[in-house]
Residue frames as qw, qx, qy, qz and C-alpha x, y, z in Angstrom:
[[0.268, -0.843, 0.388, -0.260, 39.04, -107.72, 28.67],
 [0.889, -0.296, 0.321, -0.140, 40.04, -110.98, 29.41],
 [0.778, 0.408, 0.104, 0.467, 42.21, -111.39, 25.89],
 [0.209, 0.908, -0.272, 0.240, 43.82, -108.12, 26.92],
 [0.718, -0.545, 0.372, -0.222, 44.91, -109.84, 29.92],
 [0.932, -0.024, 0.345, 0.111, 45.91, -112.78, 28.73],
 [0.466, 0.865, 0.064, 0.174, 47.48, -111.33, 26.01],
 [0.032, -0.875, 0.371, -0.310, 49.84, -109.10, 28.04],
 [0.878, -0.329, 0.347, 0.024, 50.94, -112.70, 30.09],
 [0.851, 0.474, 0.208, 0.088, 51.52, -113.92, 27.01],
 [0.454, 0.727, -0.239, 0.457, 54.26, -111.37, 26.14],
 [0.158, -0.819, 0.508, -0.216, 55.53, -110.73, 29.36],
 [0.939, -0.105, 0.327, 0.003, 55.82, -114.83, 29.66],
 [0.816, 0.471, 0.053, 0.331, 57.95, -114.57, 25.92],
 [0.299, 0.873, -0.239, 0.304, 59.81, -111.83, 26.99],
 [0.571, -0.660, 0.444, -0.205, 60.78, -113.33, 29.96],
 [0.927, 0.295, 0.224, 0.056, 61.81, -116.30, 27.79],
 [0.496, 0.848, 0.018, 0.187, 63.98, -114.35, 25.55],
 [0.031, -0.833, 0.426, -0.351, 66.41, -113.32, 28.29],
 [0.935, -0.347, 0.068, -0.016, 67.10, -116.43, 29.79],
 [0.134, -0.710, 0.659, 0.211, 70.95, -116.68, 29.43],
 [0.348, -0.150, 0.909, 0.176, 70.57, -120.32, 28.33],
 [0.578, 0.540, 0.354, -0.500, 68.06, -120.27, 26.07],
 [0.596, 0.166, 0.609, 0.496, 68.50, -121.94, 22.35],
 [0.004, -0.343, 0.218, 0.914, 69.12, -119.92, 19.79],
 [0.177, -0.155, -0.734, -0.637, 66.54, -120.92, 17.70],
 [0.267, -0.634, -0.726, -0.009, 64.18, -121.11, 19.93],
 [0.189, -0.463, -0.108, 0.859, 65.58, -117.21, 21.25],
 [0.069, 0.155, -0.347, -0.922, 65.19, -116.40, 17.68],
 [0.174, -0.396, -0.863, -0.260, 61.27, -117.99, 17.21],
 [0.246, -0.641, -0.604, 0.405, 60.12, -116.40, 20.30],
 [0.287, -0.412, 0.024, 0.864, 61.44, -113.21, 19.20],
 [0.107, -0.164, -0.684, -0.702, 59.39, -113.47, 15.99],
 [0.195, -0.610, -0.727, -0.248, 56.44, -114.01, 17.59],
 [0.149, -0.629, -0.477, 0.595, 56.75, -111.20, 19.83],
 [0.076, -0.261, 0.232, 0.934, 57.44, -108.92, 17.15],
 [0.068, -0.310, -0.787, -0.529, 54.33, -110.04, 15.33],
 [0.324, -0.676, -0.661, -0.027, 52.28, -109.24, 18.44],
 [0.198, -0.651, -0.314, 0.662, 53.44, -106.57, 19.25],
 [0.107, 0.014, 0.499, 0.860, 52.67, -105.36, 15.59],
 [0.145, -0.531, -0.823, -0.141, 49.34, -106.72, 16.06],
 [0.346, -0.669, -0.564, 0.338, 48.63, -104.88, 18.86],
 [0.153, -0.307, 0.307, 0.888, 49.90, -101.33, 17.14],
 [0.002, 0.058, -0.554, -0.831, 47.41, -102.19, 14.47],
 [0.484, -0.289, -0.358, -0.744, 44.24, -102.51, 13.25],
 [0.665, -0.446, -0.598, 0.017, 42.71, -105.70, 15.54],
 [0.135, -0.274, -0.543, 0.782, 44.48, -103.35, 19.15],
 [0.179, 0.043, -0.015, -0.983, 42.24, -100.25, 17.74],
 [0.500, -0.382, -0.451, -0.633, 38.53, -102.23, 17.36],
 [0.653, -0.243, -0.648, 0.307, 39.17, -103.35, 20.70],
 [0.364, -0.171, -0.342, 0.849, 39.89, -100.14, 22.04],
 [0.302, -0.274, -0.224, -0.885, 36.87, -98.61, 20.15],
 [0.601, -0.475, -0.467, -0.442, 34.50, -100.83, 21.73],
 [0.544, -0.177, -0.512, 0.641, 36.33, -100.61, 25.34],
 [0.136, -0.180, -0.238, 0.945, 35.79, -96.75, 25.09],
 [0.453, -0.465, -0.469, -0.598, 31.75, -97.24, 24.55],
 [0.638, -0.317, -0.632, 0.305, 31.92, -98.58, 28.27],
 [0.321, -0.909, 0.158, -0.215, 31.68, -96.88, 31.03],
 [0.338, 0.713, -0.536, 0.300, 34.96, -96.65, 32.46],
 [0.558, -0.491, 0.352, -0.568, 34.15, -97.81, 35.56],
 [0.951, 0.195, 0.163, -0.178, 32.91, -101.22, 33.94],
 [0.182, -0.923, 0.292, -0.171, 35.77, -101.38, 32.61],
 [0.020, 0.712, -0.518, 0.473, 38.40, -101.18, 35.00],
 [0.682, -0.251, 0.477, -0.494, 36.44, -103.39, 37.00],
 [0.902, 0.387, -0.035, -0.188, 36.65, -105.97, 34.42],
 [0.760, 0.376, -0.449, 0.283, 40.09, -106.06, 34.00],
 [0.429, -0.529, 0.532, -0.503, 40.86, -105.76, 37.86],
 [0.952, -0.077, 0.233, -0.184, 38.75, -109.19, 38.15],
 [0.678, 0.681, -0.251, -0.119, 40.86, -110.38, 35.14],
 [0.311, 0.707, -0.544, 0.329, 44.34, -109.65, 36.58],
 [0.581, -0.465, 0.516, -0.425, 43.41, -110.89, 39.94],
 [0.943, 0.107, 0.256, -0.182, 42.39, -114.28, 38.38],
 [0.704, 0.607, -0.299, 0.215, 45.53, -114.51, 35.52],
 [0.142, -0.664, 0.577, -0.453, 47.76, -113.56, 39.14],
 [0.788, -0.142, 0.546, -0.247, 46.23, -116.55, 41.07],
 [0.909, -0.028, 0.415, -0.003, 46.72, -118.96, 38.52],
 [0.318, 0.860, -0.343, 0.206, 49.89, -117.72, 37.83],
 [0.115, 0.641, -0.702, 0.288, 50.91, -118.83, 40.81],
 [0.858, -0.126, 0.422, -0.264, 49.44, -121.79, 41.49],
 [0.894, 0.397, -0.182, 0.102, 51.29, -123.03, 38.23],
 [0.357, 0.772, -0.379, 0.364, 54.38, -121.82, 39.56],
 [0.521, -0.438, 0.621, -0.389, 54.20, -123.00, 42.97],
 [0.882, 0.275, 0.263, -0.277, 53.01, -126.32, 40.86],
 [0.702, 0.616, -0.311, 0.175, 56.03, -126.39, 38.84],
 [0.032, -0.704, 0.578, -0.410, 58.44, -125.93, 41.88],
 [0.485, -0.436, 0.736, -0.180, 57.73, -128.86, 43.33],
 [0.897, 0.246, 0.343, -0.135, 56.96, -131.23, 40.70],
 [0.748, 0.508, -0.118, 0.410, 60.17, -130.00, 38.55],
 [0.301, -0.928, -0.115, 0.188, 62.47, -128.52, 40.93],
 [0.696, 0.073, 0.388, 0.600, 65.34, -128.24, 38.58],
 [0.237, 0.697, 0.438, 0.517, 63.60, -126.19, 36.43],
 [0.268, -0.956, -0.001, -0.120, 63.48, -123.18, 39.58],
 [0.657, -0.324, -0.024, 0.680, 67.42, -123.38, 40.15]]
C-alpha cells in the first residue's frame, strides 16, 4: 500500500511539473516520458499482481492501510513544502 501511495505522489508531483509555464523543454519533454511509462506500468501487468493480492485482504485492512499511508505522504508533504518556503523563497513566487 505504501508504493501505491507513493507512487500516485510521484505522478501527481510530475504532472504538476509538466504544466509549469516555465519549465525546459527538455526537461517538459523527459518528465513526460516518464509519466507515460508509468502510467503504462500501472495499466499493465506489475498494477494487476498488486491488485490481485490487495483483493485477498479484507477490505477493511485495506483501506485502513492506505488511509495511514496518505495521512503520512500528506504530513510530509507539507513539512517539505513549508521547508522549502522558507529556505528557498523564490522558488514559491
Amino acid at each position: 500500500m505504501l508504493s501505491e501511495v507513493l507512487e500516485r505522489r510521484v505522478l501527481t508531483r510530475y504532472r504538476a511539473h509538466v504544466n509549469e509555464p516555465n519549465i525546459h523543454p527538455i526537461v517538459r519533454q523527459s518528465l513526460q516520458a516518464i509519466l507515460h511509462e508509468m502510467e503504462e506500468e500501472h495499466d499493465g501487468e506489475h498494477a494487476g499482481w498488486i491488485d490481485r493480492a490487495l483483493e485477498r485482504l479484507p477490505h477493511e485492512t485495506v483501506e485502513a492501510a492506505e488511509g495511514k499511508w496518505r495521512a503520512v505522504d500528506e504530513a510530509v508533504v507539507a513539512e517539505l513544502e513549508r521547508d522549502v518556503s522558507v529556505r528557498f523563497p523564490e522558488v514559491r513566487a
